[in-house]
C-alpha positions in Angstrom: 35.9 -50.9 -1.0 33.8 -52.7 -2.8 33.1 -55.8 -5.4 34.6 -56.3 -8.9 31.8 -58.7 -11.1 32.9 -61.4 -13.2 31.2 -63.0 -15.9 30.8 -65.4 -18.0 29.0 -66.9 -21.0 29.0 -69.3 -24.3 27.0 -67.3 -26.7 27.0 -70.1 -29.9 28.3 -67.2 -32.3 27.8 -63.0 -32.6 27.8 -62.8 -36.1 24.8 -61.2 -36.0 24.4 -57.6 -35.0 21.0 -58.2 -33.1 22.9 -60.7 -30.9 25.8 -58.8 -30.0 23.9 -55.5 -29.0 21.4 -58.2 -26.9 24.6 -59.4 -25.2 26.1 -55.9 -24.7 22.7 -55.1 -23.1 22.5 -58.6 -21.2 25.9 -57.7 -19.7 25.3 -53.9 -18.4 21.9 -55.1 -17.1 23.9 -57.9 -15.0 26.2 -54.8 -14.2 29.3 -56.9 -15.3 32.8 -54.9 -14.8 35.1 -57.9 -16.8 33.3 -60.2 -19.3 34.6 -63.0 -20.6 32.5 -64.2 -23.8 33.8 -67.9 -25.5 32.2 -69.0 -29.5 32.2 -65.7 -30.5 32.5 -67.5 -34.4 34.7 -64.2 -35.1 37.2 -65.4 -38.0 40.7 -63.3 -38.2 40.0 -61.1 -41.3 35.9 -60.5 -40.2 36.0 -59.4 -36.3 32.6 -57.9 -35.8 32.4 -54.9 -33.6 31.6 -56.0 -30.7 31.8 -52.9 -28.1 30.0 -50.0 -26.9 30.6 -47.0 -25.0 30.2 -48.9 -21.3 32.9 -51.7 -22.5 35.3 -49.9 -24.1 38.1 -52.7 -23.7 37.5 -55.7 -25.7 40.2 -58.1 -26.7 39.7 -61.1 -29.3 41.1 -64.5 -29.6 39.9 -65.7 -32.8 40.5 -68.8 -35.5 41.8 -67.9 -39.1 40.0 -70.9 -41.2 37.1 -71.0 -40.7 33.9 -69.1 -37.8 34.3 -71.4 -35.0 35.4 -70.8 -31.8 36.9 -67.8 -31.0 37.0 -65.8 -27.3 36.9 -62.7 -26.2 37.2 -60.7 -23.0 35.5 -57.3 -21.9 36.0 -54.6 -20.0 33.7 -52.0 -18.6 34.4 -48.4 -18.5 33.6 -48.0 -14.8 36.8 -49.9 -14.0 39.9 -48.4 -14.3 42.5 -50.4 -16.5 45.4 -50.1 -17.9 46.9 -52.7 -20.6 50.0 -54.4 -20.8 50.0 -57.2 -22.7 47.7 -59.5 -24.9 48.4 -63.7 -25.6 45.9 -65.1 -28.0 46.4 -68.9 -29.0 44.9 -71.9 -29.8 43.2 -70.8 -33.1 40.6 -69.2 -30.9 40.8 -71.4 -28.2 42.1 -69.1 -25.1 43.1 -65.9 -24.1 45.4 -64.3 -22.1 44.7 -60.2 -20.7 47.6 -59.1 -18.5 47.3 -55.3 -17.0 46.3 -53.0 -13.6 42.8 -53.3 -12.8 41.8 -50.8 -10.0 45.3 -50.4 -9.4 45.8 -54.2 -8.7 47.9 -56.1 -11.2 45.5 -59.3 -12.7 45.6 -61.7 -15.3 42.5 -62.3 -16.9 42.2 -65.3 -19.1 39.4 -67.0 -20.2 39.3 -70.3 -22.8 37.2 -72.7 -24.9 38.0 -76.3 -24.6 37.5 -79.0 -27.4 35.0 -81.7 -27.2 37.8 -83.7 -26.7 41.4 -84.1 -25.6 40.2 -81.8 -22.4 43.0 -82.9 -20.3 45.6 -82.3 -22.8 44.3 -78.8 -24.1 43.9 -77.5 -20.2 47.3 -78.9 -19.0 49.0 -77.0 -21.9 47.2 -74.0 -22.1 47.4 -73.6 -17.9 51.5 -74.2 -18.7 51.2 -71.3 -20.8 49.4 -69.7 -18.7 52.1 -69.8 -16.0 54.9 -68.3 -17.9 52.3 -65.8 -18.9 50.9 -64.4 -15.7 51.4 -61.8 -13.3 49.4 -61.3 -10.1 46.1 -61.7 -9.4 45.0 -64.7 -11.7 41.2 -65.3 -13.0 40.4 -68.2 -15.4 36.6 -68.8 -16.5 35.5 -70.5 -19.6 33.4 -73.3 -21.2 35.4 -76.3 -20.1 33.4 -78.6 -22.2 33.4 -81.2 -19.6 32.1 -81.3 -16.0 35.3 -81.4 -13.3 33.8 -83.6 -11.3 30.8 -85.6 -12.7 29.2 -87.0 -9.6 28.2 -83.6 -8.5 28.4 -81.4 -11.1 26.5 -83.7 -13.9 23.2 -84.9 -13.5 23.9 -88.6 -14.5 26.9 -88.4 -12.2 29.0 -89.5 -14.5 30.8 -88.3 -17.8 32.4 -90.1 -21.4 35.5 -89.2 -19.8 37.1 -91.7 -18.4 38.1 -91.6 -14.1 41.7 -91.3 -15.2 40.9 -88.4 -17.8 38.8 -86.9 -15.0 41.8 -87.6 -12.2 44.2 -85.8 -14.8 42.1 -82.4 -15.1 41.6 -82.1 -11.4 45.4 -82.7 -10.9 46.4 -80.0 -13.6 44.1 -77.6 -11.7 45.6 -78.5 -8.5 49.4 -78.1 -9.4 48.4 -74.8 -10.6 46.8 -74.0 -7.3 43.5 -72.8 -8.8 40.2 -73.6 -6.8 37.0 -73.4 -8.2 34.9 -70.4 -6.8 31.3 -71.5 -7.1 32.2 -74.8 -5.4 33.8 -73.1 -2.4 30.7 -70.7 -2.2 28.3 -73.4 -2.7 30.0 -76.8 -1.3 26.9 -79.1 -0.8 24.9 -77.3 -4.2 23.9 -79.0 -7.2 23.6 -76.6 -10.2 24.3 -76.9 -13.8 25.5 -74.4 -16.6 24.5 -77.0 -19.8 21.9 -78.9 -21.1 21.9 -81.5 -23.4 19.4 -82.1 -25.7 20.2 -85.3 -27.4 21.0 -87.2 -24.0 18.9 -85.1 -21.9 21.4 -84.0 -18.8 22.3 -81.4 -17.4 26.1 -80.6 -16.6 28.0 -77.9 -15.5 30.4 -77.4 -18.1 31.3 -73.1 -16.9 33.6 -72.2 -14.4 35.5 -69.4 -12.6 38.6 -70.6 -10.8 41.1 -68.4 -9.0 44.1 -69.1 -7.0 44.3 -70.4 -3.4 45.6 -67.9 -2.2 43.3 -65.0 -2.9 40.2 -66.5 -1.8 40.1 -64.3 0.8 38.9 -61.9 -2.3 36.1 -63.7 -3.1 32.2 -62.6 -1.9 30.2 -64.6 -4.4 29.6 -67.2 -7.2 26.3 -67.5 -9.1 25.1 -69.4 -11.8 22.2 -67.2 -14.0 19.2 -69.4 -15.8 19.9 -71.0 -19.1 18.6 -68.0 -21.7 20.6 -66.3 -24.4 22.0 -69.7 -24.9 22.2 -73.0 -23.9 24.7 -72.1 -21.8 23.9 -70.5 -18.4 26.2 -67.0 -17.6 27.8 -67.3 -14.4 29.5 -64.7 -12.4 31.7 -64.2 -9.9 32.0 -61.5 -7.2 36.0 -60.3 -6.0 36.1 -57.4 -3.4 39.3 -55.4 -4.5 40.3 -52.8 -1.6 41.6 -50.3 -4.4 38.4 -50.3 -6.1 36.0 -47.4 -5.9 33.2 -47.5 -7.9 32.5 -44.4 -10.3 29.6 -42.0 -8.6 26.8 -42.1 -10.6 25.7 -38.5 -11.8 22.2 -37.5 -13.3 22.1 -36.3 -16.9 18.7 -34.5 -18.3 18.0 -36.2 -21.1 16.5 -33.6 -23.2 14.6 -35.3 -25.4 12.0 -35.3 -22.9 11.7 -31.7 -23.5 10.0 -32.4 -26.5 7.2 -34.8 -25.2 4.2 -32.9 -24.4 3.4 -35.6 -21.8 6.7 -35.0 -20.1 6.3 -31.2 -19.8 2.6 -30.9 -19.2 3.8 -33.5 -16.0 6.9 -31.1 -15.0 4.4 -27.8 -15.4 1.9 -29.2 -12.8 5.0 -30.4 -10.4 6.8 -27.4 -10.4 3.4 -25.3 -9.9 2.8 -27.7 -6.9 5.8 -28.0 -5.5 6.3 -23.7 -5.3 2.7 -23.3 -3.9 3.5 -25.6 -1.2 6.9 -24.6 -0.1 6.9 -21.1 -0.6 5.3 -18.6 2.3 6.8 -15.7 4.4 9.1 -18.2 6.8 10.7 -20.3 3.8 14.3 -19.5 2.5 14.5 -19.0 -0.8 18.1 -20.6 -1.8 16.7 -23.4 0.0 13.3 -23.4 -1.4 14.8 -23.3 -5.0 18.1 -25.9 -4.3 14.9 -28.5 -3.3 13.1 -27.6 -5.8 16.2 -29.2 -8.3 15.7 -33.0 -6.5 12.2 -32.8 -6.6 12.3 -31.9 -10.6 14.7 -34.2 -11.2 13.3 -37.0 -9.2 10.3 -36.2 -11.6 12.1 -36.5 -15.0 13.7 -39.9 -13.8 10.0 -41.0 -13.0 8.8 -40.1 -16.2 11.8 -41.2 -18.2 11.3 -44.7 -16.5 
């Protein structure tokens, strides 16, 4: 058993290849399994490649005017997944990823609200969310507004107005989601945004899941503000059916050509025999040791 990670983050656009690989390597540093990415600035007919060999499952949400907006979800190769359906809506605004991850069924769906009309947008695009899910749900996102300003703004307060407010926190109520950094942080102050212009701080980025798998969750963290000025979060779930895919040691031989490397390797070996080998010493297990050793040598020197 172990712990399924969550993220996500509002990268202000990946139209440029330099970004995208410095997110793609932001991500598998953070050892992310399920990303979900909002502004991606992707339009329709110009979706940049945005995947590698460690997420080979990416899905796009995207707008067909104009490169604004746009979401996208990804998914890492160390989980095991299986697709089964894709809603995209909102010219860019949500998405909706339906399929068996770890052998559990989940709905992943992650969205990008407007700057205004929040209450509106979420209480239709959770309604559509409904007919739309299956198991397990997971919703994360820029909500573009704080859910509840006295703690989770640093003015405590918001341009919404109390009823506006009331309304969002209702919607997410009815639909039985919970917010998870909140539950594993109740009396924390942190903040995912900050505001230039009016100088606050506001956390605008959430995970929510339903009430009734919180019994899944292990942790909720929010990163420093850095490839943005949005913070990533994350989120930790511990899946029972998950089993996380052994790591195994590959040679990479292109340290065979550094003279560095293999003057290093030369001396090792040469120490490592005249200090193990005499009269009393088996030789299978003289030479089977002699393999870690090496090896822990090359991932030295490779580091």
């Amino acid at each position: 058993m172990s712990d399924i990670l969550f993220t996500s983050l509002n990268v202000q656009g990946l139209n440029i290849l330099e970004k995208r690989s410095s997110l793609l390597r932001l991500l598998w540093q953070k050892r992310a399994h399920v990303a979900f990415i909002q502004e991606t600035h992707f339009r329709t007919d110009a979706i940049q490649r945005l995947m590698d060999r460690r997420f080979p499952h990416v899905y796009h949400s995207t707008s067909n005017d104009s490169k604004t907006k746009g979401v996208a979800i990804l998914i890492s190769d160390a989980l095991s997944w299986e697709l089964l359906e894709v809603c995209a809506g909102g010219a860019g605004r949500y998405l909706f990823v339906k399929g068996t991850l770890a052998g559990r069924r989940v709905t992943l769906a992650t969205l990008y609200a407007p700057n205004s009309g929040q209450a509106h947008f979420l209480d239709q695009t959770l309604a559509d969310l409904e007919v739309f899910a299956e198991g397990t749900v997971v919703l994360g996102g820029d909500f573009n507004i704080p859910v509840d300003p006295s703690v989770d703004s640093s003015r405590g307060q918001s341009s919404l107005s109390r009823s506006a407010h009331s309304r969002i926190r209702d919607v997410l109520y009815s639909h039985r989601l919970v917010d998870s950094w909140r539950i594993m942080n109740p009396s924390s102050r942190d903040y995912t945004f900050y505001s230039v212009p009016h100088n606050t701080y506001s956390r605008l980025d959430y995970f929510f899941i339903q009430h009734s798998y919180l019994d899944l969750l292990s942790g909720a963290n929010i990163d420093t503000i850095a490839f943005s000025d949005h913070a990533l979060i994350s989120m930790s779930l511990t899946i029972p059916t998950f089993q996380p895919r052994a790591w195994h040691w590959r040679l990479n031989t292109a340290q065979l050509q550094d003279l560095q490397v293999t003057t290093e390797i030369r001396k090792d070996l040469t120490e490592y025999f005249s200090h193990n080998v005499s009269a009393d010493s088996d030789p299978l297990t003289v030479w089977e040791a002699h393999k870690c050793v090496i090896r822990g040598s090359f991932i030295k020197l490779g580091t």
